[in-house]
C-alpha positions in Angstrom: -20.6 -211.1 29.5 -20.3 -207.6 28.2 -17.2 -205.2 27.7 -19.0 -202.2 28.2 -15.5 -200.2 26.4 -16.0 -201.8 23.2 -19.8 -202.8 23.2 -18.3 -206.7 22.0 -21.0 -209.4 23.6 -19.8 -213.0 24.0 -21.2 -215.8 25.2 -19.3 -219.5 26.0 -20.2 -223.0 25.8 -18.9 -225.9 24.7 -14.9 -224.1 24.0 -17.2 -221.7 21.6 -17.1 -217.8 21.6 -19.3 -215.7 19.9 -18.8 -212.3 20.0 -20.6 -209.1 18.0 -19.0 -206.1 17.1 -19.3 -202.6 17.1 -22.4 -201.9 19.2 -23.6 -199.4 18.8 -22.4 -199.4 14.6 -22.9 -197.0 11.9 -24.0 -200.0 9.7 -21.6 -203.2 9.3 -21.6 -205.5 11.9 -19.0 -208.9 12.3 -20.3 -212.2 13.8 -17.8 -214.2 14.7 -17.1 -217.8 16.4 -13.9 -219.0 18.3 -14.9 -222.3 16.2 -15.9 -223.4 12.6 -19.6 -222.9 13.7 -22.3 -222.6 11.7 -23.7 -219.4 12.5 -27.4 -217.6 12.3 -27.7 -214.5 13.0 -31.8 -212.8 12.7 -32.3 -209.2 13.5 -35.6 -208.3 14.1 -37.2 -204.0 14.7 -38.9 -203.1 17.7 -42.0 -204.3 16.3 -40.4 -207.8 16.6 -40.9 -208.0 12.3 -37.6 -210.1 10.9 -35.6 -207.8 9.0 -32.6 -209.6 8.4 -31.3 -213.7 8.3 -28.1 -214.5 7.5 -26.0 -217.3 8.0 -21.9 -218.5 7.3 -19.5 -220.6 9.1 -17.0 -218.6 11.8 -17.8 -215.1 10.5 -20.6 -213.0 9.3 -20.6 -209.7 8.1 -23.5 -207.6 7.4 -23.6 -203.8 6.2 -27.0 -202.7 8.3 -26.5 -199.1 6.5 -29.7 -199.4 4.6 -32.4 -199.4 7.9 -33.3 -196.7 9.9 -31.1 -195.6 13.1 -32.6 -197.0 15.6 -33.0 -199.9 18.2 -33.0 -203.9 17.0 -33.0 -207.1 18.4 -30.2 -209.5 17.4 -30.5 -213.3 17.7 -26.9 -215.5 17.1 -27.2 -219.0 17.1 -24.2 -221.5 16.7 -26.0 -224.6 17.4 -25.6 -225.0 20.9 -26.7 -222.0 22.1 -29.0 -219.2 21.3 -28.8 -215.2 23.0 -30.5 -211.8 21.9 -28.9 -208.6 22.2 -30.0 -205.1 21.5 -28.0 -203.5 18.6 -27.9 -200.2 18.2 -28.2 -198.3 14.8 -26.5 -194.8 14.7 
């Protein structure tokens, strides 16, 4: 589901919440799971190259200030599930 107010994704299975936030950002994005999940998060450019992996347990934060404004592709895993957003770069 999407809030379009707030631009926060979130996705639910198995009593899990993952949501993403700000979209669009002016750099630092938060990953974050209702549960202890491990997390992976891959953002990939429009020409589908990986630019970023990271991964942590219930939250992730990433400081995105160093690419290019622009359009990515987002991938969050928590081990049960698996969804791509677009992310926006100001």
């Amino acid at each position: 589901s999407s809030d379009l107010t707030t631009g926060v994704e979130t996705l639910d299975q198995h009593n899990s919440s993952i949501s993403f936030y700000p979209n669009p950002t002016n750099g630092v994005i938060n990953i974050k799971s209702s549960n202890n999940d491990k997390l992976t998060i891959t953002v990939y450019n429009m020409l589908g190259e990986k630019v970023l992996f990271a991964e942590g347990y219930e939250t992730i934060t990433q400081n995105l200030s160093d690419f290019k404004s622009g359009i990515y592709l987002i991938n969050i895993s928590n081990g049960y599930n698996n969804f791509t957003e677009r992310l926006v770069l100001k």
